[in-house]
N, C-alpha and C positions, 0 to 999 in steps of 0.2 A: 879194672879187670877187663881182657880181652875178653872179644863175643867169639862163639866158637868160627872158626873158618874165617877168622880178622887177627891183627895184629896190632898190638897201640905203637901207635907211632909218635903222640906226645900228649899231653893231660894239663890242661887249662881250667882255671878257674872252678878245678873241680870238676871237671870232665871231660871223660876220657877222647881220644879221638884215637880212631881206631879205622885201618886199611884194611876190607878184606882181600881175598886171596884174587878172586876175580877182575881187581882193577890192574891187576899185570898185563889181563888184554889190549887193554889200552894200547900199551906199551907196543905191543906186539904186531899190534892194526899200526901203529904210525910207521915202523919201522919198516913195513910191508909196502906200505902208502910211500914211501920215500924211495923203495928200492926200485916200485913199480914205475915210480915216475923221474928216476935215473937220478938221484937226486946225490948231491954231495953229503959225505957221514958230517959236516959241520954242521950243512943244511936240518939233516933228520937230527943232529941233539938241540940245534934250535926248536925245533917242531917241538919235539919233547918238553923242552922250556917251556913252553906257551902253555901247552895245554897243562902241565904242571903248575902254571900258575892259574889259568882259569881252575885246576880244582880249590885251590888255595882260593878263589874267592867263593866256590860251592860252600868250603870248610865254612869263611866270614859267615855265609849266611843261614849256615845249619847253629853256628854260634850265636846270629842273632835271635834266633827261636828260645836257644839254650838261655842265653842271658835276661833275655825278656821273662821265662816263664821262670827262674830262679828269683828274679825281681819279685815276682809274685807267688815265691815261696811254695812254688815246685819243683820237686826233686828230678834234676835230669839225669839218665842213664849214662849216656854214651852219645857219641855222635859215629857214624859208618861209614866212610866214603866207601862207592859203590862206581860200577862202569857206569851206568846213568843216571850219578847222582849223590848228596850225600840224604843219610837218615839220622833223624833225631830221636831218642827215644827216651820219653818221658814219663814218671811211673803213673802220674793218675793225671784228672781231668781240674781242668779250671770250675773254680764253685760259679763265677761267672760268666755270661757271654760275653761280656768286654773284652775281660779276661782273652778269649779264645781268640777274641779278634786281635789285639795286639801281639801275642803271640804268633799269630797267623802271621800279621801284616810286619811284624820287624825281619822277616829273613827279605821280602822282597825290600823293603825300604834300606837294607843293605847294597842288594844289586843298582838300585836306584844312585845312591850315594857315591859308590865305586864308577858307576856310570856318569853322571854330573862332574867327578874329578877327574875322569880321562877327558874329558870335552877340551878342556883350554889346549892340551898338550896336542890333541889330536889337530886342533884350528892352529895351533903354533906351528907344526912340521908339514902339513897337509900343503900339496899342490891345491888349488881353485877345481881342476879337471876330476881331481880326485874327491874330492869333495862332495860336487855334481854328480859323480857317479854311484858315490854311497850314498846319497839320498836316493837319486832314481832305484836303484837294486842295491841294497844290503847286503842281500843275498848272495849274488853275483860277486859282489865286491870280496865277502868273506870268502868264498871258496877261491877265489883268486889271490889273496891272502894267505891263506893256509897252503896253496900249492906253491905260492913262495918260495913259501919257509923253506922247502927241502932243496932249494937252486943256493941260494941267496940269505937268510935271516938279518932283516932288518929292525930297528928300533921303531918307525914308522907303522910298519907292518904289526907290528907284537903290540901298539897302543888302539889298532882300529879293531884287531882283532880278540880283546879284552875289553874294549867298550863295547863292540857290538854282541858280542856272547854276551856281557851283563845285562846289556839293554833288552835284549831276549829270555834271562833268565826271570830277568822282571817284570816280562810281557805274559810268557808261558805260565810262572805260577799265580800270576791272578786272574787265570781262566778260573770261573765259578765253575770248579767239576772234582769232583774229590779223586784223589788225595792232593791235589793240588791248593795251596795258600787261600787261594779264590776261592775255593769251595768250603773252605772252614771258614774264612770269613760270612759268606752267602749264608752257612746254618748257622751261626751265629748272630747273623742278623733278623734273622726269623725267628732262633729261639728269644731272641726280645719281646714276640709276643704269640709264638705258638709251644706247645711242649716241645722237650727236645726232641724224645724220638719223632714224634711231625716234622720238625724241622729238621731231621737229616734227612729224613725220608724226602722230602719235598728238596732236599739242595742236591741229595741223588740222583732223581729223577731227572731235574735241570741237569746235572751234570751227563746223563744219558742221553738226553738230547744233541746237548754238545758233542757230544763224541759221535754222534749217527751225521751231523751234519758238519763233522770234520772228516770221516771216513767218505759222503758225499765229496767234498772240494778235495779230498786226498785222489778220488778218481778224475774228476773233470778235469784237475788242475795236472793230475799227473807227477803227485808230490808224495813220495813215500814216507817223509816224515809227519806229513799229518795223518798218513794212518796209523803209525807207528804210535803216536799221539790218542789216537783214540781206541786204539786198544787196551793200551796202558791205562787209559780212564775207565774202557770196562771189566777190566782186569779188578784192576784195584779200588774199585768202589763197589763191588760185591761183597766183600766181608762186613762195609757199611752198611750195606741195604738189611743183607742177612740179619746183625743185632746191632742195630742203630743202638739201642740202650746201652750195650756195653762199650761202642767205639771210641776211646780216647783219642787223644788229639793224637799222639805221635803213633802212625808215620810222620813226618813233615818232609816230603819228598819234592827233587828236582830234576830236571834232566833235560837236568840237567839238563835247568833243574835244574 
């Protein structure tokens, strides 16, 4: 069953996966991105490709949440791709903290997984120059990459730029700061030996630090994505704070994650 303002777009293993209406911006931002930077129409359906397939691995790893907590015989809703991200949504709470941490930890050990398979292919086609260069800045490398895509789309190009988004999908959600992977693992690790609601309290609070001294280095550094980042953590780890007792595990958000 469609969530309202989404559409299913195909149903696995018993659940649903479902596109809301919003992720057309996407669409809309690359097309924009491509026209702005005089780019060939072969170039921008490349572009398109790419990041159509990085959702395809958001989907893997909203699947690996899904698969995991089915394993241990809870019932998953649906999964949402989302413009920053996908969402899992699970009806109730693991009886255990193990539980919550596997759960937690199987979507990043997806991106991990997808990331260690691109490696050979990438060291297979990869100049030496280039190489050196994605170690020194990733960063750099990827946005240089993705402006490619809209000249030129190459094979090369669409393996650096699907490892290095995994490799960041699986950096990003094991920040200890809710709703992020990290942060359900961190209060699960503490409900090991404190009550629950203690222990989201306490992995909330971590996780609010985190984000004061990501909106710091978002200034110094002059990186809009780290504040973007730590909004997002204050944002959405308030409904946790609020009733720690009732917060079940899903969301299991990415962002996009």
């Amino acid at each position: 069953m469609a969530v309202k303002g989404s559409w299913r777009m195909a149903r696995l293993a018993g659940v649903d996966i479902n596109v809301h209406w919003s992720f057309s911006f996407i669409i809309v931002w690359i097309i924009l991105q491509g026209a702005l930077s005089h780019g060939k129409l072969e170039g921008i359906v490349f572009a398109l490709v790419a990041v159509l397939l990085l959702f395809v691995c958001v989907t893997l790893h909203e699947l690996g949440h899904a698969f995991m907590a089915q394993w241990l015989n809870i019932r998953v809703k649906n999964i949402i791709l989302l413009p920053i991200g996908g969402l899992a949504q699970m009806q109730s709470l693991p009886e255990k903290p193990e539980h919550e941490m596997l759960i937690a930890g199987a979507g990043p050990a997806v991106n991990l997984s997808i990331t260690m398979a691109l490696v050979p292919a990438a060291l297979m086609f990869s100049e030496e120059a280039l190489l050196r260069g994605f170690l020194a800045s990733p960063g750099t490398v990827l946005e240089a990459v993705m402006q490619s895509f809209f000249q030129e789309g190459a094979l090369l190009g669409l393996i650096i730029f699907l490892l290095l988004s995994n490799a960041i999908l699986f950096v990003f959600n094991l920040i200890p700061a809710f709703p992020m992977d990290g942060g359900r693992i961190l209060r699960a690790v503490l409900a090991l030996f404190l009550s629950y609601p203690l222990a989201t309290r306490i992995a909330v609070a971590i996780g609010y630090t985190i984000a004061l001294l990501l909106v710091l280095g978002a200034f110094h550094f002059r990186n809009p994505g780290l504040l973007f980042v730590a909004v997002f953590v204050f944002i959405a780890g308030r409904p946790v704070r609020v009733k720690p007792a009732q917060q079940s595990l899903s969301p299991f958000l990415n962002s996009r994650d």
